[in-house]
N, C-alpha and C positions, 0 to 999 in steps of 0.2 A: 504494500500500500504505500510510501514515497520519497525537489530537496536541492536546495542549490550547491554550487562548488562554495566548501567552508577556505579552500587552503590555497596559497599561492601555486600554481600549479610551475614543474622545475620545470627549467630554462636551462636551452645548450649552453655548453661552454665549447667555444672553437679554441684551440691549440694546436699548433703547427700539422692544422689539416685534418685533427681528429675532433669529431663528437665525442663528447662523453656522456650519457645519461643516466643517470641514478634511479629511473623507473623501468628496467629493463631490458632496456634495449642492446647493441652491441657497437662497439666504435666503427668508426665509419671508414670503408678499404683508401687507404694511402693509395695519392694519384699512382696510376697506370696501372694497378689490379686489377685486371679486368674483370677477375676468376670470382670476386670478391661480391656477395648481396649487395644493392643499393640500399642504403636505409630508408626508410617510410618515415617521415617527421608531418605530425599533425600542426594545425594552425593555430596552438596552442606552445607548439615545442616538444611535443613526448614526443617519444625515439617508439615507434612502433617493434613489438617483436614478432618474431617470423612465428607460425606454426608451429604448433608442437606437433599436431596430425595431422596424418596428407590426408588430406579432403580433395576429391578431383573435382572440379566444378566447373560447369558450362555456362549457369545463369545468370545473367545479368543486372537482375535485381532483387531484390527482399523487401519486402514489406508488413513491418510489425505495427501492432495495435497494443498501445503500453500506456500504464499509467504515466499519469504526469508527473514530472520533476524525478524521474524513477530509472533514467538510463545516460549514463557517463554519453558527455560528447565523444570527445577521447575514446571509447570503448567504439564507436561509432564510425569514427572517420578513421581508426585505425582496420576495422575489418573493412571497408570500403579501400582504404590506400592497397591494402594487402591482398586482395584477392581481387580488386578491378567493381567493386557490386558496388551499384547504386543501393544506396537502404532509405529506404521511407519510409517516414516514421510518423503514425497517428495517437493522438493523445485520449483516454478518457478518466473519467473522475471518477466514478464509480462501478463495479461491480454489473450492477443495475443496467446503467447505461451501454457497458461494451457489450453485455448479453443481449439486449436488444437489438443492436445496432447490428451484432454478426446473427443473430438467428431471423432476423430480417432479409435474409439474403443480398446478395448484388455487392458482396464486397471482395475485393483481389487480396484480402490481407492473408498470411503465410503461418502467423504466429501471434498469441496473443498470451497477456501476463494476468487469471485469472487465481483470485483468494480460494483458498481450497472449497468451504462451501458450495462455489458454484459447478465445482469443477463436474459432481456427480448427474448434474441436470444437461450439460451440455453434454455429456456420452448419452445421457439416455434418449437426448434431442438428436444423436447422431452426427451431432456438428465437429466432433474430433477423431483424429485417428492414431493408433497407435504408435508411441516411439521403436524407432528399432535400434534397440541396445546394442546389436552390433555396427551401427553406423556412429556412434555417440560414445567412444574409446575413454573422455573427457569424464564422463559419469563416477572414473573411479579416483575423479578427485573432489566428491563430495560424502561431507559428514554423513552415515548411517542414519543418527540420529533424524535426520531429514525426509527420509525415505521412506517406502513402504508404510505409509499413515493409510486412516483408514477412509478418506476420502478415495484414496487411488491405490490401492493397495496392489503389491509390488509394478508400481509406478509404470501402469502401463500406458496411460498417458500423459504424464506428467514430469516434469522436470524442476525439483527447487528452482527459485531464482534468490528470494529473501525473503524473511521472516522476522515476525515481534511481535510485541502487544499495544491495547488500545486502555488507557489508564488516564489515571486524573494527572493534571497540570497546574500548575499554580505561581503567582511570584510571590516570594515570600514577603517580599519589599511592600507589598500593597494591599496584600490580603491577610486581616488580624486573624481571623478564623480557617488555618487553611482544612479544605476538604478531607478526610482519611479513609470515604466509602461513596458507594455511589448513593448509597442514600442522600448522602449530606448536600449532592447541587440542588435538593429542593429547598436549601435555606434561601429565604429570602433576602437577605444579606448577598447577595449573590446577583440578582435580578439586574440583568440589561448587561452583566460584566463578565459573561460568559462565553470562547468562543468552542464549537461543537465539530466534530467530522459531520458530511453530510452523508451518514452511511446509516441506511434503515436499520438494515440485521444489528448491527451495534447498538444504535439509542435503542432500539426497542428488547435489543437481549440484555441490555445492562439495567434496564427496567424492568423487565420480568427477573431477574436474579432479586433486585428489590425487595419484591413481593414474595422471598422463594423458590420462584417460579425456574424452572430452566429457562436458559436461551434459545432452547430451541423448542421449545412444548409445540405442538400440536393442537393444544387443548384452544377451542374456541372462547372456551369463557376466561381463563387465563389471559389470551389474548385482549379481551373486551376489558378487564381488570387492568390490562397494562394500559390500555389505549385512553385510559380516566383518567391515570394515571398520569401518562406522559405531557397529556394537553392541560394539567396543570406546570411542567416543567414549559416547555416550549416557547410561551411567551417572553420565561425570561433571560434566553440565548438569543446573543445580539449579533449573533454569527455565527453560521453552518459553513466551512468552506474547507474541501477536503482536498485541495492543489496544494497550499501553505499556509496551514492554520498557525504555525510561528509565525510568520509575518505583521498579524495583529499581535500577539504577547511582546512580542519584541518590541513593536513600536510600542506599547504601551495601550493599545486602544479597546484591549480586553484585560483582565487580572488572572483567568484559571477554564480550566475548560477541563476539552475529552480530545486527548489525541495520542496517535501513537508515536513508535520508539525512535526513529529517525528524526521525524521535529521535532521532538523534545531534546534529544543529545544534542542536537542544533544549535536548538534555542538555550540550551542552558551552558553552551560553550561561549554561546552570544553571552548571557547574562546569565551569571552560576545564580541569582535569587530565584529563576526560572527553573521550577524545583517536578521532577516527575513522581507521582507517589502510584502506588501498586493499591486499589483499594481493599480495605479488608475483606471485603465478602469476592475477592478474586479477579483476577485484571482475564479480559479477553485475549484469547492468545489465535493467531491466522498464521498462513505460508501463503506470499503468493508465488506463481508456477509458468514456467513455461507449457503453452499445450500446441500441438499442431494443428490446424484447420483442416477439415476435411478434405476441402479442395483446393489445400495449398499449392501454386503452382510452379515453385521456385525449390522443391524440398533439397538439393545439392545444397544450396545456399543454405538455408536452414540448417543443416547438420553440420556445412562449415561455420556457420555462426556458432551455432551450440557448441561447438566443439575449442573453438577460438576464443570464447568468451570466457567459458570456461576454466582457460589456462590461469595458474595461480599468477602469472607477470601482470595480466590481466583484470580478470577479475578486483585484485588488491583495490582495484579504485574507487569500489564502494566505497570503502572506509571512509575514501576521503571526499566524496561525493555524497551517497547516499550513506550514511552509517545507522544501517539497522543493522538485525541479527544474520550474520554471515554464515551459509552452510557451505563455505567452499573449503575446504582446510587447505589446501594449496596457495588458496590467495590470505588464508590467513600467515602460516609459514613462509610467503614471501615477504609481506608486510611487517612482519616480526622483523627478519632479517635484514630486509632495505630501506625500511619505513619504522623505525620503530615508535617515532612518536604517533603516528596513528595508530600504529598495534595497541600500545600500551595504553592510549585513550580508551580504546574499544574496549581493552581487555579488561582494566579496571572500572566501569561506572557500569554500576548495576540496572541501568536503563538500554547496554545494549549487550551488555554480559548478563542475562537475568538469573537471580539466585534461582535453587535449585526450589526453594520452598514458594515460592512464588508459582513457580508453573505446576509444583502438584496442587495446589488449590485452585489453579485459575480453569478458567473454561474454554472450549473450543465455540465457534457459531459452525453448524453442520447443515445438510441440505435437510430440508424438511419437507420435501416430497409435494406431495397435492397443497398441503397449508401454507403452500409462500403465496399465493394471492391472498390469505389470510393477514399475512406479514404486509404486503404493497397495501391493502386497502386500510389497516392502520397506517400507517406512513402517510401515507394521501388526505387522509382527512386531521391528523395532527398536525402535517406541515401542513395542509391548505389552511389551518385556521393562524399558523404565524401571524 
């Protein structure tokens, strides 16, 4: 789910004809080698690295459909220098939205980055098709821990991309009372200074926990219990926006909300008072995922993506880009070694290293089958009374 570049991004250094780059890449062949790779330098300055696997590829473009603020330039214009591919890149906000858009048909997109919940409705919709693990060599540089979950159980269409949770937010500087559950944003102390993700399954799973209730129930009258519920919260969030909900705590024009792990380490490297708490009755925990499109029409590219991206020289960029929860151990052990004050940021703050007792209390949001127009038609009528 998302995030701008936090870090100076490194800059060559020329000496007597060589590149030197400290993100990967390799110096650059002394005149008249001819024998020698040309290096690939993006219009930022990374030193692009060569493939780790030979991927043969014919196609000339790629086109993904990704969350916003959710994919390195850099990572972008390095697989484009390296393999010749045009990549096209569509943005959406939510969940919601990219499911519609692609089960609508009439779209050329290749790959799309959906949170695990949805993942089980778009197989059953027919709109994905399986990975094939022998095209995908890269796979065996991802945490276990990541894998085989029970939305796509042994990851047959599925690929990590990144993972975290969605918890309270707060500056400590401005808010006497800060929040420590999701009960508590109904203090009215609170009203108008609030900002929220615009993600249904979330406000409305973190409100039925509330109540008890699971996030994912079924239950129609539970639902009807939350939807009372939440249309007393709603009015006093001054802001849903699920692109860069740091953006308002930062400037100051909210004081605490509900967002997740990537804006908050953001924001609170922006402003350490910008404090993330795990609520007591359990922070929601997601993975969003690489899936292939049915009728992808590019798939060489694709699996050279997947494959290239995946490489730890690569990948590592998160960190410094996007820093949520990282399942690549490759790009973790790179960034250890080349990067260590990003590792060492990652590693140590418990907002994107999450304690271990935090995730056995927190919750997953799961598909819930026939009852998601249950879920849309609360949504609909709590936001339409904002």
């Amino acid at each position: 789910m998302k995030h701008k570049n936090l870090f100076v991004i490194l800059s060559l250094l020329a000496v007597f004809a060589m590149v030197l780059a400290a993100c990967g890449g390799q110096p650059a062949a002394p005149s008249g080698d001819t024998g020698a790779v040309e290096q690939k330098v993006t219009s930022t300055g990374f030193v692009c690295p060569e493939p780790e696997f030979d991927v043969e590829v014919t196609s000339t473009t790629l086109n993904l459909f990704v969350w916003t603020e959710y994919t390195p330039p850099d990572m972008v214009e390095c697989f484009e220098l390296v393999y010749g591919i045009d990549v096209n890149v569509d943005e959406y906000s939510s969940n919601e939205e990219m499911y519609a858009k692609i089960s609508a048909g009439g779209t050329n997109y290749d790959m799309v980055q959906p949170t695990d919940y949805i993942i089980p409705l778009m197989i059953r919709q027919g709109l994905l098709q399986e990975v094939d693990v022998a095209r995908f060599p890269a796979m065996a540089n991802l945490d276990p821990s990541y894998l085989n979950l029970s939305f796509d159980p042994g990851n047959k269409y599925s690929i990590p991309y990144q993972a975290g949770s969605d918890a309270l937010i707060y500056n400590a500087d401005t808010v006497e009372t800060p929040p420590a559950s999701w009960a508590d944003l109904w203090n009215p102390e609170y009203a108008g200074r609030m900002v929220f993700l615009d993600d249904s399954r979330v406000t409305i799973g973190m409100t039925l926990i509330t109540l008890g209730y699971s996030p994912n129930t079924t239950n129609p009258d539970e639902l009807e219990a939350a939807k009372a519920k939440l249309a007393e919260l709603i009015p006093n969030v001054k802001l849903f926006d699920s692109d860069s909900p740091k953006t308002a705590l930062i400037a100051g024009d909210v004081d605490l909300g509900i967002t997740w792990t990537g804006e908050a380490f953001i924001a609170n490297q922006e402003n350490p008072a910008i404090t993330y708490a795990y609520p007591t009755e359990g922070a929601i925990f997601w993975q969003d995922n690489w899936v292939i499109l049915k009728d992808a029409g590019n798939l060489d590219a694709v699996y050279a993506w997947l494959n290239y991206t995946n490489q730890g020289n690569i990948f590592w960029m998160m960190l410094r880009d996007f820093p949520y929860s990282n399942p690549n151990t490759a790009a973790l052990e790179f960034a250890k070694e080349n990067h260590p004050d990003l590792y060492n940021a990652y590693i140590s703050s418990p907002i994107t290293n999450t304690p271990a007792e935090e995730i056995a209390r927190g919750f997953r949001i799961e598909d819930v089958g026939d009852a998601t127009p249950l879920y849309d038609q609360v949504w609909t009528e709590v936001k339409g009374g904002e």
